[in-house]
N, C-alpha and C positions, 0 to 999 in steps of 0.2 A: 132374059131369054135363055141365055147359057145355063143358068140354073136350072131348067126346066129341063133342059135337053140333058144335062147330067143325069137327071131326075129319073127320065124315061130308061134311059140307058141304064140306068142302075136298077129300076125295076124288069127291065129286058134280061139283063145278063144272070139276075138272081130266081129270075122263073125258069131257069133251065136246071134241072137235076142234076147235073154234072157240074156245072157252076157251083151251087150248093152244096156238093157234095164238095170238093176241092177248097174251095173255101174256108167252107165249115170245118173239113180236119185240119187243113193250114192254120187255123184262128187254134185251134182245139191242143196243134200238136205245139206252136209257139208259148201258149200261155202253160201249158203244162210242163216242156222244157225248161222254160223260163222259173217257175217257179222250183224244179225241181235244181235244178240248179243253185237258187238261192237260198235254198233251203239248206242242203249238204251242205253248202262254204259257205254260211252264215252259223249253220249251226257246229259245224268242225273248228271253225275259229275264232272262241269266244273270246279265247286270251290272246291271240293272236292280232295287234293293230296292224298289219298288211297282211297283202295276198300279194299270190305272184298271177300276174297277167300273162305272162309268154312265154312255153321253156322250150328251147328248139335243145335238138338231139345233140348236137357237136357239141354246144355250147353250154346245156345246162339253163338255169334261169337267169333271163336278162332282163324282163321288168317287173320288178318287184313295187307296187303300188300302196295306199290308204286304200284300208276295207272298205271305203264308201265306193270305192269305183268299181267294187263288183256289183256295182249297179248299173255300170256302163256297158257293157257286152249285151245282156240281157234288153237292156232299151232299145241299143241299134239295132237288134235283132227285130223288137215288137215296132219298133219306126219302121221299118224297112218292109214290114211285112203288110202290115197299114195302109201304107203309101201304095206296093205292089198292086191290094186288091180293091186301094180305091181307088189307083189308075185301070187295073182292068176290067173295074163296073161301068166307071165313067166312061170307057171305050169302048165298051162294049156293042153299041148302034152300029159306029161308025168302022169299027175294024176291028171283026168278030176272030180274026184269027192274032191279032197283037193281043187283044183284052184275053184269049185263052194261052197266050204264050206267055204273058206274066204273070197269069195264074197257076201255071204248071211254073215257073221258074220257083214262084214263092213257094210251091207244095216241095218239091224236090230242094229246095237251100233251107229246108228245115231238117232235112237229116244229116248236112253240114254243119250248122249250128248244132246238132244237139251232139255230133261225135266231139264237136271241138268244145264246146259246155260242160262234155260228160270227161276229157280229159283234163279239164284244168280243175274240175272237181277232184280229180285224183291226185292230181299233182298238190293240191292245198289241202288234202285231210289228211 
């Protein structure tokens, strides 16, 4: 029965234009981030077997990682955004202003992630 009811609500929240719209670039601006991301620090550090994950200002770099976990930033990001918009489909019946409040969180913490993508891109090429 809860399947059904997610069901409804997910086809509710996605026939609203502005749903769709939001969404859609959220999905659009993650996976294009994401990729461009790994693109530059994949393709800047071919000889390179680590990247640096974290450089704060005072300190300079403090975690310096294996090049396989510049896989990890970029997932939490597409987890995170996933989850967002398939909490606020499946909320959408019941609490039309939650399901559009972590819709706008997810559209707007994508231009977080992609300042702090596009900096660590700099800091490893």
């Amino acid at each position: 029965m809860i399947v059904n009811e997610w069901a409804l609500s997910f086809r509710l929240a996605w026939a609203r234009l502005s749903f769709r719209l939001f969404g859609g670039l959220t999905l659009l601006a993650t996976i294009c981030g994401s990729a461009f991301f790994l693109t530059r620090l994949l393709r800047g550090a071919t000889s390179a077997s680590t990247i640096v994950l974290h450089y704060n200002v005072y300190l300079g770099i403090d975690n310096v990682q294996m090049r396989l976990w510049a896989f990890l930033l970029p997932g939490i990001w597409m987890c995170s955004t996933f989850l967002n918009l398939l909490l606020a489909s499946c909320s959408y019946r019941r609490d039309r202003e939650m399901a559009l409040s972590l819709l706008l969180f997810s559209f707007f913490s994508c231009f977080v992630w992609m300042i702090v993508l596009f900096y660590l891109s700099l800091v490893n090429g």
